[in-house]
py3Dmol code that shows the C-alpha trace and the ligand (Angstrom):
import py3Dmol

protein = """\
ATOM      1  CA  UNK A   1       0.000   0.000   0.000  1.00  0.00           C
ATOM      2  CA  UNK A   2       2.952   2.658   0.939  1.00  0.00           C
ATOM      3  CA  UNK A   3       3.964   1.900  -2.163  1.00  0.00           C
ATOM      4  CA  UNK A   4       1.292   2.360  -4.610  1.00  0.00           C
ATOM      5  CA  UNK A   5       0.725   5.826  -2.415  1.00  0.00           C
ATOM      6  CA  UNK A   6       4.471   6.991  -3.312  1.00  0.00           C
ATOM      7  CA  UNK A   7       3.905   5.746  -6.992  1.00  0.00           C
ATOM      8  CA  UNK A   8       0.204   7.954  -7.028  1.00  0.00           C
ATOM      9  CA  UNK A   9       2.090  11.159  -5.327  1.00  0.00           C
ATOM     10  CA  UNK A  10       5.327  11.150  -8.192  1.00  0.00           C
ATOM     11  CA  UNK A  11       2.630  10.567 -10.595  1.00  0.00           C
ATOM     12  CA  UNK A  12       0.177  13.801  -9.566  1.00  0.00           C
ATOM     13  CA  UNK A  13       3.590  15.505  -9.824  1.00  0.00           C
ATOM     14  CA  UNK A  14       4.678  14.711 -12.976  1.00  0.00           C
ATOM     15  CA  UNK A  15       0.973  15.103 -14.478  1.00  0.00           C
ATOM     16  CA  UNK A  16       0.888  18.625 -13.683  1.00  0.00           C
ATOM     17  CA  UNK A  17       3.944  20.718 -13.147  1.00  0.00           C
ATOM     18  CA  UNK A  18       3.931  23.903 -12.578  1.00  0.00           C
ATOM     19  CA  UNK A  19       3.704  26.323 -15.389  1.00  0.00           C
ATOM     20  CA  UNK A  20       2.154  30.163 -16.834  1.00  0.00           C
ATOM     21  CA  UNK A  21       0.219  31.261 -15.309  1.00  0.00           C
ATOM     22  CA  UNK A  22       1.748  29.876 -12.370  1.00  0.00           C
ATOM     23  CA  UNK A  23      -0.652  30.984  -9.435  1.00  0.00           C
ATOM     24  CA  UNK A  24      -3.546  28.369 -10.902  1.00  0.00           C
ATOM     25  CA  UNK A  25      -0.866  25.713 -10.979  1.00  0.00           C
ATOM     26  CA  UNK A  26       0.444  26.394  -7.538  1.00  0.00           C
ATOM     27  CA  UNK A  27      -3.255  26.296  -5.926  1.00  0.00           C
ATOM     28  CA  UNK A  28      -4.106  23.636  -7.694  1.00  0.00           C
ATOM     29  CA  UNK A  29      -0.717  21.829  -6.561  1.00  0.00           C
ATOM     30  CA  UNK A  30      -1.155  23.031  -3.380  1.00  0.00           C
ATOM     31  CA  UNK A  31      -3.840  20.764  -1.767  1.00  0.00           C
ATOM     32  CA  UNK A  32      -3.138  18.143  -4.340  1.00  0.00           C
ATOM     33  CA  UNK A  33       0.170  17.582  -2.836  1.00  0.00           C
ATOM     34  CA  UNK A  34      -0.771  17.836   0.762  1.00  0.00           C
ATOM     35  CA  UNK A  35      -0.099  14.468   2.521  1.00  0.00           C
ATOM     36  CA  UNK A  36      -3.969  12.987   1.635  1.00  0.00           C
ATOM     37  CA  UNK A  37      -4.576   8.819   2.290  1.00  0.00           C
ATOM     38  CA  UNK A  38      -4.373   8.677  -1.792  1.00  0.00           C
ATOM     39  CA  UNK A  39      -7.510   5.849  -1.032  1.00  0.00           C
ATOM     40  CA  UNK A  40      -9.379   6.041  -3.831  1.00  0.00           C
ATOM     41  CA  UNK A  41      -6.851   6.175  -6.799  1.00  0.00           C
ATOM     42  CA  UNK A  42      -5.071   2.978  -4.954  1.00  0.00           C
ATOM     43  CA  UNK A  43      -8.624   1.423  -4.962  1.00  0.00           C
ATOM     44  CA  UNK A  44      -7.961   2.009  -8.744  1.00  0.00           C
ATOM     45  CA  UNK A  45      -5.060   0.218  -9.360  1.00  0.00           C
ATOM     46  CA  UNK A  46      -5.538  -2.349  -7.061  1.00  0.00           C
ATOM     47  CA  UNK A  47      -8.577  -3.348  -8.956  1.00  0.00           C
ATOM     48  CA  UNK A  48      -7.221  -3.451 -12.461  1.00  0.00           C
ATOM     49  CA  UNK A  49      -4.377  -5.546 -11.077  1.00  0.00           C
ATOM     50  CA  UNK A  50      -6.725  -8.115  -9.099  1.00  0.00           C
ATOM     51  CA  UNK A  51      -8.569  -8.217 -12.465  1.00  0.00           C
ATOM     52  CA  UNK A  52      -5.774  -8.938 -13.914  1.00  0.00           C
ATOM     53  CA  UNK A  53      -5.232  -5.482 -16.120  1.00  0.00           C
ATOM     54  CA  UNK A  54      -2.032  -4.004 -16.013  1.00  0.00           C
ATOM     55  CA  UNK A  55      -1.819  -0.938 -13.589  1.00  0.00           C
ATOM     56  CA  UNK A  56       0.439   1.721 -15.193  1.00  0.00           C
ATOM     57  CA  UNK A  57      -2.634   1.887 -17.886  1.00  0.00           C
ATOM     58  CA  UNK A  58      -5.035   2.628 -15.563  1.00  0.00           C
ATOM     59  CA  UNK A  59      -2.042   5.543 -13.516  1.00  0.00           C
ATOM     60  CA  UNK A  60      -3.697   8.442 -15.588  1.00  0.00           C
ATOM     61  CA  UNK A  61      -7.302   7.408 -14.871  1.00  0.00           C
ATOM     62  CA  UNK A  62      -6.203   7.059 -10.914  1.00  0.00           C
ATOM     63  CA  UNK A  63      -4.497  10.231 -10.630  1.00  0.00           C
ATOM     64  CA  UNK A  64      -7.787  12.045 -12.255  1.00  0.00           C
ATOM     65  CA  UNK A  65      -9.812  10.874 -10.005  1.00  0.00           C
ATOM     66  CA  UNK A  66      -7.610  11.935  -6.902  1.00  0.00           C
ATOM     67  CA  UNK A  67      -7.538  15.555  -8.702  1.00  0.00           C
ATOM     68  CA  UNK A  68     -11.775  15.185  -8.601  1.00  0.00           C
ATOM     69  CA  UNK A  69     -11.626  14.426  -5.006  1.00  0.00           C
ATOM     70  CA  UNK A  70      -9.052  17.448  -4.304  1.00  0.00           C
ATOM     71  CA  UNK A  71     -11.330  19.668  -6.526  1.00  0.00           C
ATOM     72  CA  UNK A  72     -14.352  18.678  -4.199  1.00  0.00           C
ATOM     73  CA  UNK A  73     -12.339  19.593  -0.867  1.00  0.00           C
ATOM     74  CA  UNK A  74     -11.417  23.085  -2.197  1.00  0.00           C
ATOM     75  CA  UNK A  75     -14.876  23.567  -2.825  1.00  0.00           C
ATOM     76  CA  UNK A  76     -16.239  22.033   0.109  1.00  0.00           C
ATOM     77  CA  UNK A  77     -13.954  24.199   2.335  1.00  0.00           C
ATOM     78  CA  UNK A  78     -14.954  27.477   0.722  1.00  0.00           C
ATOM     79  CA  UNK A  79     -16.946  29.900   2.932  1.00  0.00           C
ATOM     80  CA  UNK A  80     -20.048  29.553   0.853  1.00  0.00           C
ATOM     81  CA  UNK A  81     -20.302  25.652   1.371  1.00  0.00           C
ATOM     82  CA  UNK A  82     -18.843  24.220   4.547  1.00  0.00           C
ATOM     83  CA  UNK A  83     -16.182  27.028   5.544  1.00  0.00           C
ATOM     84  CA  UNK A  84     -13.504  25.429   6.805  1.00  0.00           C
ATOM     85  CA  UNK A  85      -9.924  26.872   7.588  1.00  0.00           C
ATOM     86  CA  UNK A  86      -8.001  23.549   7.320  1.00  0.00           C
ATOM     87  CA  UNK A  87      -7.203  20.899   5.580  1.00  0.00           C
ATOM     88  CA  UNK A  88      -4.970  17.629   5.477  1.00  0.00           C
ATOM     89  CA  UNK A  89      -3.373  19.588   8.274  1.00  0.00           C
ATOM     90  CA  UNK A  90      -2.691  22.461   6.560  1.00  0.00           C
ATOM     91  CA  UNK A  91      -4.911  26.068   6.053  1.00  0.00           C
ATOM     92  CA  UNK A  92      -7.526  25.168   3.151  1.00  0.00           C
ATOM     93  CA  UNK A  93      -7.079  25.943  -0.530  1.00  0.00           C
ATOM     94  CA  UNK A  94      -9.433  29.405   0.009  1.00  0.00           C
ATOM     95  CA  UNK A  95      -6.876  30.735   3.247  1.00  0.00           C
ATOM     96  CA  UNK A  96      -3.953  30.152   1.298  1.00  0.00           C
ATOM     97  CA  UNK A  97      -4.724  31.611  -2.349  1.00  0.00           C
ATOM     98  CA  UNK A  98      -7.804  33.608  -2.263  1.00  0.00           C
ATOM     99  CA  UNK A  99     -11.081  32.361  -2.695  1.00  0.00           C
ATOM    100  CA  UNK A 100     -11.322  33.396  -6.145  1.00  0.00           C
ATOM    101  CA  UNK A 101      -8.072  31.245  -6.960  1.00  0.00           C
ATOM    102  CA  UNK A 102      -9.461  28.600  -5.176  1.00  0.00           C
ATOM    103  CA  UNK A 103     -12.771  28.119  -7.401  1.00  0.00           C
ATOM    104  CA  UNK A 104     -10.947  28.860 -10.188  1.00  0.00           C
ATOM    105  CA  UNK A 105      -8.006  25.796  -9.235  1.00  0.00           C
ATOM    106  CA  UNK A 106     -11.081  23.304  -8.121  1.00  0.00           C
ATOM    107  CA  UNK A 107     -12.346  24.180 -11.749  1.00  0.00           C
ATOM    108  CA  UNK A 108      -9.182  23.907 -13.248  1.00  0.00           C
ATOM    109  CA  UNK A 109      -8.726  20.563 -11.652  1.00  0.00           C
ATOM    110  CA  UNK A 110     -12.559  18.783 -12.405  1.00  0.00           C
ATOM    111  CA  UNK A 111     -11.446  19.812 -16.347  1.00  0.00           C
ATOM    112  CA  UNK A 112      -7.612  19.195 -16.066  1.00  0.00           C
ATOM    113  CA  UNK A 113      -8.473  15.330 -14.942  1.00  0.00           C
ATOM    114  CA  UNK A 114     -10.520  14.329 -18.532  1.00  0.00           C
ATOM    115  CA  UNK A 115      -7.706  15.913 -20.335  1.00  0.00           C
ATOM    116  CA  UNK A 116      -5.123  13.825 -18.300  1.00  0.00           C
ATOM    117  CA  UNK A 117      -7.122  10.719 -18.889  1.00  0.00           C
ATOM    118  CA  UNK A 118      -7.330  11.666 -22.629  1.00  0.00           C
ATOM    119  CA  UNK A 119      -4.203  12.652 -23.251  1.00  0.00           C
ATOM    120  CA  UNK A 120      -1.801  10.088 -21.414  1.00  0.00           C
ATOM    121  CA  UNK A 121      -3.937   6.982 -21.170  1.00  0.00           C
ATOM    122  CA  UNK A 122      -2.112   5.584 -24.047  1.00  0.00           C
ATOM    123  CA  UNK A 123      -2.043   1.535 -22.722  1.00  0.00           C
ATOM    124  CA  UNK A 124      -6.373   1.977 -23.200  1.00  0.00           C
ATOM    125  CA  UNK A 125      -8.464   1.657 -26.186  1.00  0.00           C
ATOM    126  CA  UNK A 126     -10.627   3.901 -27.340  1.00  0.00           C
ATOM    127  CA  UNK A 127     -13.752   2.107 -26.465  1.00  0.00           C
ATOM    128  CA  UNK A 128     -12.291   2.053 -22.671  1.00  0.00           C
ATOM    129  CA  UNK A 129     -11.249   5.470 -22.602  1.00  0.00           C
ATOM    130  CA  UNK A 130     -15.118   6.680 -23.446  1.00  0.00           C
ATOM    131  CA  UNK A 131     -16.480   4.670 -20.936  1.00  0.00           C
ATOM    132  CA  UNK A 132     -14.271   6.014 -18.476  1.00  0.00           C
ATOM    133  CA  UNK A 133     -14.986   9.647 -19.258  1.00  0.00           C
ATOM    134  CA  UNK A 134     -18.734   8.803 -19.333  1.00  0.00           C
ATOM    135  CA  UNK A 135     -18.230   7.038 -15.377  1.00  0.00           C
ATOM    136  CA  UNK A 136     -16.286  10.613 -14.909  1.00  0.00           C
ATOM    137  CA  UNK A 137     -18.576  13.078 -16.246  1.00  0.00           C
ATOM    138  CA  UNK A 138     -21.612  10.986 -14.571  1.00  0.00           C
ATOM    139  CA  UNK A 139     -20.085  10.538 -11.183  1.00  0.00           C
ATOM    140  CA  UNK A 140     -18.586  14.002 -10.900  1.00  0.00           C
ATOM    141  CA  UNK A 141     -21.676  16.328 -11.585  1.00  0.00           C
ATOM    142  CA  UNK A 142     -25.435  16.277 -11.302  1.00  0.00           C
ATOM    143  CA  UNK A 143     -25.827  12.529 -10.909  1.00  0.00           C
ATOM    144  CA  UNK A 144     -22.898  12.410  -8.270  1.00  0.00           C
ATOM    145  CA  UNK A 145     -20.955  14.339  -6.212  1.00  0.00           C
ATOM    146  CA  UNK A 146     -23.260  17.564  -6.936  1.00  0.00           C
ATOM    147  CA  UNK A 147     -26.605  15.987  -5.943  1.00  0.00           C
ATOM    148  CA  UNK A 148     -25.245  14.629  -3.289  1.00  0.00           C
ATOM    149  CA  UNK A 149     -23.976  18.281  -1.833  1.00  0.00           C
ATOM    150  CA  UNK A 150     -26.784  19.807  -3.179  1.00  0.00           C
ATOM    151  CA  UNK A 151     -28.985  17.707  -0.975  1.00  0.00           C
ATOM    152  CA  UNK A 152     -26.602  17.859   2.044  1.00  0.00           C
ATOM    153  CA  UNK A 153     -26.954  21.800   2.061  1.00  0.00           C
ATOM    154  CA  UNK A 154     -30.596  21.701   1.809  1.00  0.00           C
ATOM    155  CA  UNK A 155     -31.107  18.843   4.787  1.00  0.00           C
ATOM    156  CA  UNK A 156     -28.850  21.735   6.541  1.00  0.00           C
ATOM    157  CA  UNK A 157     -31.435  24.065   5.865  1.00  0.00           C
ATOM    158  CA  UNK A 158     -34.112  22.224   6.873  1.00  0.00           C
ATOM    159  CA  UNK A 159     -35.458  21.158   3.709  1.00  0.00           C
ATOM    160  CA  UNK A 160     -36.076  17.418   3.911  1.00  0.00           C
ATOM    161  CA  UNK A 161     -38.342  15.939   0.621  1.00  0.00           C
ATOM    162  CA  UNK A 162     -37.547  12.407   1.846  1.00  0.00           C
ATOM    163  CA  UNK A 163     -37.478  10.425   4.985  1.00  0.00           C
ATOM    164  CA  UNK A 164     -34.160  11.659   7.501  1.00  0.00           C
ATOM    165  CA  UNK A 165     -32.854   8.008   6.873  1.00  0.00           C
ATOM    166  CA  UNK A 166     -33.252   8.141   3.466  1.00  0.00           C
ATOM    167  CA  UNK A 167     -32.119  11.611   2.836  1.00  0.00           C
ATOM    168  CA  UNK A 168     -28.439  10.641   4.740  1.00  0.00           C
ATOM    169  CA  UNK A 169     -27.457   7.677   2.622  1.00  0.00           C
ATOM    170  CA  UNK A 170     -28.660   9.447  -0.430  1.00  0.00           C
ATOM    171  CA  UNK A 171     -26.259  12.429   0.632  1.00  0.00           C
ATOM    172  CA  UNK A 172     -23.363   9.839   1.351  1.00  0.00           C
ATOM    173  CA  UNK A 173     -24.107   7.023  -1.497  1.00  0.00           C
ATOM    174  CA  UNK A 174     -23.604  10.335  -3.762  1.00  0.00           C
ATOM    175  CA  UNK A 175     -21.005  13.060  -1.739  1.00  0.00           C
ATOM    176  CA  UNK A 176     -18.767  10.041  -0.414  1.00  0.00           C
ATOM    177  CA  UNK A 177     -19.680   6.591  -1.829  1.00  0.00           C
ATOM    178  CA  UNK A 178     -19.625   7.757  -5.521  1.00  0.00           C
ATOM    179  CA  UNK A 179     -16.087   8.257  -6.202  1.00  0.00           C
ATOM    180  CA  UNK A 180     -15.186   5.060  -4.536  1.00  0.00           C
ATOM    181  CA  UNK A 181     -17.447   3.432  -6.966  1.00  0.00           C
ATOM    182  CA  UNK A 182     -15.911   5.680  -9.592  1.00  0.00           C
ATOM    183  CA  UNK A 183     -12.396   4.628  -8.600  1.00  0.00           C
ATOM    184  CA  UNK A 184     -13.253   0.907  -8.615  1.00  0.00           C
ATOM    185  CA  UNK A 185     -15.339   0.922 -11.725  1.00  0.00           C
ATOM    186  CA  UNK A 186     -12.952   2.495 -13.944  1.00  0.00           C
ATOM    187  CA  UNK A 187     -10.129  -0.101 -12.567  1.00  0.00           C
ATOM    188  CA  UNK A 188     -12.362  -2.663 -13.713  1.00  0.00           C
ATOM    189  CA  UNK A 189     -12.841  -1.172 -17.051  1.00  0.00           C
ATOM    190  CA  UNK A 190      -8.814  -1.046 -17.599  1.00  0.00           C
ATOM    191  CA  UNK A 191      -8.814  -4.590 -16.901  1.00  0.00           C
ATOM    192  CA  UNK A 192     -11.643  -5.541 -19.559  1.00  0.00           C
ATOM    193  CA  UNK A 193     -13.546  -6.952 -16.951  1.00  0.00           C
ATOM    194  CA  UNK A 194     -17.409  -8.055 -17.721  1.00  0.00           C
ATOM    195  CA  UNK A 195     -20.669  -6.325 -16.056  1.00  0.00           C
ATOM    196  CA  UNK A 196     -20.944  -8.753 -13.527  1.00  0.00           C
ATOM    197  CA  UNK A 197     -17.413  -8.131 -12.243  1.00  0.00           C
ATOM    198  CA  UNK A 198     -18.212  -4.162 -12.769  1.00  0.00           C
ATOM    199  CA  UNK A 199     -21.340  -4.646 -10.274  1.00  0.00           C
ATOM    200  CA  UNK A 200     -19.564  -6.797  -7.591  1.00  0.00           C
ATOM    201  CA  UNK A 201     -17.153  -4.124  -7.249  1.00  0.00           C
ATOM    202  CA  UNK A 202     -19.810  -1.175  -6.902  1.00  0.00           C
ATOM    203  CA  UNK A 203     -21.274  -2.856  -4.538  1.00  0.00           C
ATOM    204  CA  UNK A 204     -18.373  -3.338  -2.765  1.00  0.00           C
ATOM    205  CA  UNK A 205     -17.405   0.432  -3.585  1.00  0.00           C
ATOM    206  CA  UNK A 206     -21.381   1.542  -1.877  1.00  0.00           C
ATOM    207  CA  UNK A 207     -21.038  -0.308   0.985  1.00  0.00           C
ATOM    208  CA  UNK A 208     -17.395   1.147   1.502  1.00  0.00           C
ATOM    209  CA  UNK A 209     -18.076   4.508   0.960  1.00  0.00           C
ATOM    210  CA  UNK A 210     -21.326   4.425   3.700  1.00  0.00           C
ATOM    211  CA  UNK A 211     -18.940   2.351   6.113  1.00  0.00           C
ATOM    212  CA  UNK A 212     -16.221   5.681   5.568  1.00  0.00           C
ATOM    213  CA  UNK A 213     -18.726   8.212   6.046  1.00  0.00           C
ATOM    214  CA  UNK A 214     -19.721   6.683   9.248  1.00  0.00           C
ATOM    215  CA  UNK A 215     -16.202   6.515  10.503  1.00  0.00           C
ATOM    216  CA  UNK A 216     -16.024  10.153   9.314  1.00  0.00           C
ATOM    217  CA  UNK A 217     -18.734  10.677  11.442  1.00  0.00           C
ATOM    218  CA  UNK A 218     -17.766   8.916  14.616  1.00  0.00           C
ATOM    219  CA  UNK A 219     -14.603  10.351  14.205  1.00  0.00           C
ATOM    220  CA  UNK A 220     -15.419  14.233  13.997  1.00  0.00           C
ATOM    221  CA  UNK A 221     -17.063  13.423  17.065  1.00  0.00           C
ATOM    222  CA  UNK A 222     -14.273  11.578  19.391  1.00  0.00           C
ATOM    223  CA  UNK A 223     -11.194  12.382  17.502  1.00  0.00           C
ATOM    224  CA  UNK A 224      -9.008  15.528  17.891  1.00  0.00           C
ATOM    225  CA  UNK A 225      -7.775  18.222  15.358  1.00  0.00           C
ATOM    226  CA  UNK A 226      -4.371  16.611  14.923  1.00  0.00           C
ATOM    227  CA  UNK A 227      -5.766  13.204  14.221  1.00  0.00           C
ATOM    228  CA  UNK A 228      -7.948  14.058  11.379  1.00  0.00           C
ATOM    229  CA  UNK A 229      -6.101  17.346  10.314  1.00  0.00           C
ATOM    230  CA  UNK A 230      -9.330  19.433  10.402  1.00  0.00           C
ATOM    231  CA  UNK A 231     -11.887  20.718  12.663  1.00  0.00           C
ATOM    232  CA  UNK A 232     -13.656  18.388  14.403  1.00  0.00           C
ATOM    233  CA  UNK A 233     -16.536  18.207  16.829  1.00  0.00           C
ATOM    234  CA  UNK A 234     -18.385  21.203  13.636  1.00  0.00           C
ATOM    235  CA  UNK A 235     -21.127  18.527  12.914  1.00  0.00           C
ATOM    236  CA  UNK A 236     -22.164  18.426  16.604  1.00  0.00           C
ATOM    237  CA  UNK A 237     -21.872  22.254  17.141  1.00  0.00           C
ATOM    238  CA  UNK A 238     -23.627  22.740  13.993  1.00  0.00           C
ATOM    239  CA  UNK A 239     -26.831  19.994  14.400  1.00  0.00           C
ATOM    240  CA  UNK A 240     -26.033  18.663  11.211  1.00  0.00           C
ATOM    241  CA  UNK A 241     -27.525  15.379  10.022  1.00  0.00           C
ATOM    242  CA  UNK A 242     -25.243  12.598  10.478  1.00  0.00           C
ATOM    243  CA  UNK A 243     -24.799   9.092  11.491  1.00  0.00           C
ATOM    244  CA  UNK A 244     -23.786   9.953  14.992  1.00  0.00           C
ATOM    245  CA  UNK A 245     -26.416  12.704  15.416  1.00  0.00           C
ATOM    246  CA  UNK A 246     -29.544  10.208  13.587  1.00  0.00           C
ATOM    247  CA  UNK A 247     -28.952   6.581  15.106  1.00  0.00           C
ATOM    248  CA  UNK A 248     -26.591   7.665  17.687  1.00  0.00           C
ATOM    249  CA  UNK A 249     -22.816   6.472  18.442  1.00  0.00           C
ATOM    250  CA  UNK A 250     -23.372   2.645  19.276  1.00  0.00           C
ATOM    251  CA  UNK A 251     -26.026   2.382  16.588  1.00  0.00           C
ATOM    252  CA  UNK A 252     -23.498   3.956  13.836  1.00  0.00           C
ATOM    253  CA  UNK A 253     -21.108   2.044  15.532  1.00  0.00           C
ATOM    254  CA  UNK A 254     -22.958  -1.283  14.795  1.00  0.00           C
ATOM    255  CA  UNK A 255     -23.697  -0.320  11.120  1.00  0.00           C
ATOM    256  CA  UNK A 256     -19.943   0.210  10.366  1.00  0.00           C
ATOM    257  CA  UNK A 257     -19.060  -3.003  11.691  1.00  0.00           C
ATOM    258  CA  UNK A 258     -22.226  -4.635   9.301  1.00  0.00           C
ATOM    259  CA  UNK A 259     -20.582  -2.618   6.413  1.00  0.00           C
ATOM    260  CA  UNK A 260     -17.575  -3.385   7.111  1.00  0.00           C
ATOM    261  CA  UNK A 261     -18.002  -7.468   7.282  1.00  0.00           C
ATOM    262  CA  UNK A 262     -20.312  -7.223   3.928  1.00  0.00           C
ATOM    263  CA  UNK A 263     -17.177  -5.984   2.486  1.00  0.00           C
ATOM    264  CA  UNK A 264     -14.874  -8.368   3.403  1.00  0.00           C
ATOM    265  CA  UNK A 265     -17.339 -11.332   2.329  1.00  0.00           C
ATOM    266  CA  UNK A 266     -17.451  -9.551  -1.220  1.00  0.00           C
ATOM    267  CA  UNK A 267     -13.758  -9.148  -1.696  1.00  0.00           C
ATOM    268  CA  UNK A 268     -11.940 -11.976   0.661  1.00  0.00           C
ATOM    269  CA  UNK A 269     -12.221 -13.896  -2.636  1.00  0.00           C
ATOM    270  CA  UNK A 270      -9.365 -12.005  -4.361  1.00  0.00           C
ATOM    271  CA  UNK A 271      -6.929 -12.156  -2.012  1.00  0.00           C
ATOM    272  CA  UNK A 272      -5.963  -8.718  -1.931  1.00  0.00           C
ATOM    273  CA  UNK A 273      -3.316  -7.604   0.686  1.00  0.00           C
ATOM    274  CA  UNK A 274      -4.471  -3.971  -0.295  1.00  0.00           C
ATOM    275  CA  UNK A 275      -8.091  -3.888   0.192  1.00  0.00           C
ATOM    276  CA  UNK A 276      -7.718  -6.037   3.563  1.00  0.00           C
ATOM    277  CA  UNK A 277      -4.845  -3.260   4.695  1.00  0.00           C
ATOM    278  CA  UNK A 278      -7.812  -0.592   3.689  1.00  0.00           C
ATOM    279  CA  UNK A 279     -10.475  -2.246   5.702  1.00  0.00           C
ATOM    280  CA  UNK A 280      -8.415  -3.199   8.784  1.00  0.00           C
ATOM    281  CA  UNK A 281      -7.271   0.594   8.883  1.00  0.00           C
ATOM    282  CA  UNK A 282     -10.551   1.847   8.578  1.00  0.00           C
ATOM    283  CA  UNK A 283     -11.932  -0.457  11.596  1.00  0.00           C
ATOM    284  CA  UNK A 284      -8.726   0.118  13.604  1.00  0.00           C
ATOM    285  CA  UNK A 285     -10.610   2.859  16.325  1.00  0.00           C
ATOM    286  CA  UNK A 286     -13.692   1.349  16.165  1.00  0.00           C
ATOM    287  CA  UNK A 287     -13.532  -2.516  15.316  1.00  0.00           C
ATOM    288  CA  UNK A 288     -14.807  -4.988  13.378  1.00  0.00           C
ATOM    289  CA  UNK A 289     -16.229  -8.709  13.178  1.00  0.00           C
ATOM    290  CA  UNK A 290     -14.372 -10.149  10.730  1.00  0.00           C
TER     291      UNK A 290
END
"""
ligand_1 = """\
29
GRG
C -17.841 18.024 -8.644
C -18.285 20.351 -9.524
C -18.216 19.437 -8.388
C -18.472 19.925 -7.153
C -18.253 19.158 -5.913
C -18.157 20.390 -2.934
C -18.807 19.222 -3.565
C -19.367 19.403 -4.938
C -18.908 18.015 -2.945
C -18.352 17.738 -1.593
C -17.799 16.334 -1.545
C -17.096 16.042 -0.245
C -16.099 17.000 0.271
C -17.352 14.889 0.413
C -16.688 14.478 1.663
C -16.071 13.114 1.449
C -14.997 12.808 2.438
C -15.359 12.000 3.638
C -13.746 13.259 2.231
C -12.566 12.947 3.018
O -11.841 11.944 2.296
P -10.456 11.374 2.813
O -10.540 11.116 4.280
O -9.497 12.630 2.561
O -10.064 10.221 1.958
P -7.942 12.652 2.172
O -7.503 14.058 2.534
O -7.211 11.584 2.953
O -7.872 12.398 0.709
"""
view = py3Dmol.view(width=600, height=400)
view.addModel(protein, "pdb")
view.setStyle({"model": 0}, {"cartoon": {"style": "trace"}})
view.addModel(ligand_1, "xyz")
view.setStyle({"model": 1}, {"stick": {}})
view.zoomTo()
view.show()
């Protein structure tokens, strides 16, 4: 695992060096670089290779979607959305460069990652590199990520159109789960690998991304500032809908473990040192049944 992370961070570097007009590149660089757990584009490559595809095809498509999940922290952070001051340990994109720079490097990294993909997945056909982008462009806007902050900021507001329980996982399936899925998905594409296969891996990727959110949860809610390397304890002080605040600690508590053993049925079968190092991480502070 350390070492797919150092192989994603040269990569990122390499992809996007620093050039005119250099205060884009250096915001967008900025939080890019910052130490992040690199999970999802390892979830990548760690399913094209269990799937037997070869992973440096696939490097391009992994480091993209990193670069979506940096360009949804900027924006997250901004003092319109969730207006926070730190992140990965370090002042947020917005404190360092301006909040104007730091729309403008989110945007410049959402259309930057396509290009990537386009431009240096040359180990891909054609017919892979189109579904990829259409995965991409579905999973990053309206029928992803957005909805899924869209509805988070309404619930926020008050604005509830369904059920509390509902309205949470439909917020996490789509602000959190989504570009798990996304990462696993488009491995699975690089390695030719049939619907089926796709699906199994989805699932895997939904039940994942819940299981993080609660952790995220639980965490912002026990852990301190220098364990997570940004605010905690905001969801509390804020009555926002969460895990913790809806079922209540042991309850979310019980659920991770549940998501967390459904995962490990679903992917014990490939033998992968990676995902099990993922999974045991994750259930480290909290625990699991497996
Ligand atoms: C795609 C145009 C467009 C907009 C994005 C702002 C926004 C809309 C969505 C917010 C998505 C978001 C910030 C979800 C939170 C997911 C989450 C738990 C992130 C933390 O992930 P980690 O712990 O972070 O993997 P590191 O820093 O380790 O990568």
């Amino acid at each position: 695992m350390k070492e797919l992370i150092e192989l994603v961070d040269k990569h990122l570097d390499e992809y996007l060096p620093v050039c005119y007009p250099e205060d884009i590149f250096k915001a967008m660089k900025y939080t890019l670089m910052l130490p992040g757990k690199r999970l999802r584009p390892v979830m990548c490559l760690e399913t094209a290779r269990i799937l037997g595809g070869d992973m440096t095809n696939v490097m391009p498509a992994a480091c993209a979607i990193e670069m979506l999940h940096v360009q949804s922290l900027i924006h997250d952070d901004l003092p319109c959305m969730d207006n926070d001051d730190f992140r990965r340990g370090k002042p947020s994109n917005h404190k360092v460069f301006g909040e104007a720079n730091a729309v403008l490097a989110g945007d410049a990294l959402l259309t930057f990652a396509p290009q990537l993909i386009i431009e240096k997945s040359t180990g891909l056909n054609p017919e892979q590199i189109l579904k990829i982008l259409h995965e991409y462009t579905k999973f990053a806007g309206a029928y992803g990520l957005i909805a899924g902050q869209v509805v988070d900021i309404e619930s926020e507001g008050g604005k509830f159109v369904k059920s509390p329980e509902e309205t949470l996982d439909f917020i996490h399936l789509n602000k959190t789960a989504v570009l798990f899925r996304l990462a696993v998905r488009i491995g699975a594409i690089a390695a030719n690998a049939d619907e089926k296969t796709i699906e199994e891996f989805d699932n895997f990727a939904k039940k994942f991304g819940l299981a993080f959110q609660i952790y995220d949860d639980i965490m912002d809610e026990i852990s301190t500032f220098e364990e997570l390397g940004k605010t905690t304890g905001k969801d509390k002080n804020s009555g926002k809908l969460t895990y913790v605040s809806l079922y209540g600690l042991e309850e979310a508590e019980n659920k991770f473990r549940n998501l967390i053993k459904e995962c490990y049925g679903i992917i014990e079968k490939y033998h992968s040192k990676v995902f099990e190092e993922i999974l045991k991480k994750l259930s480290d502070r909290i625990g699991s049944d497996k």
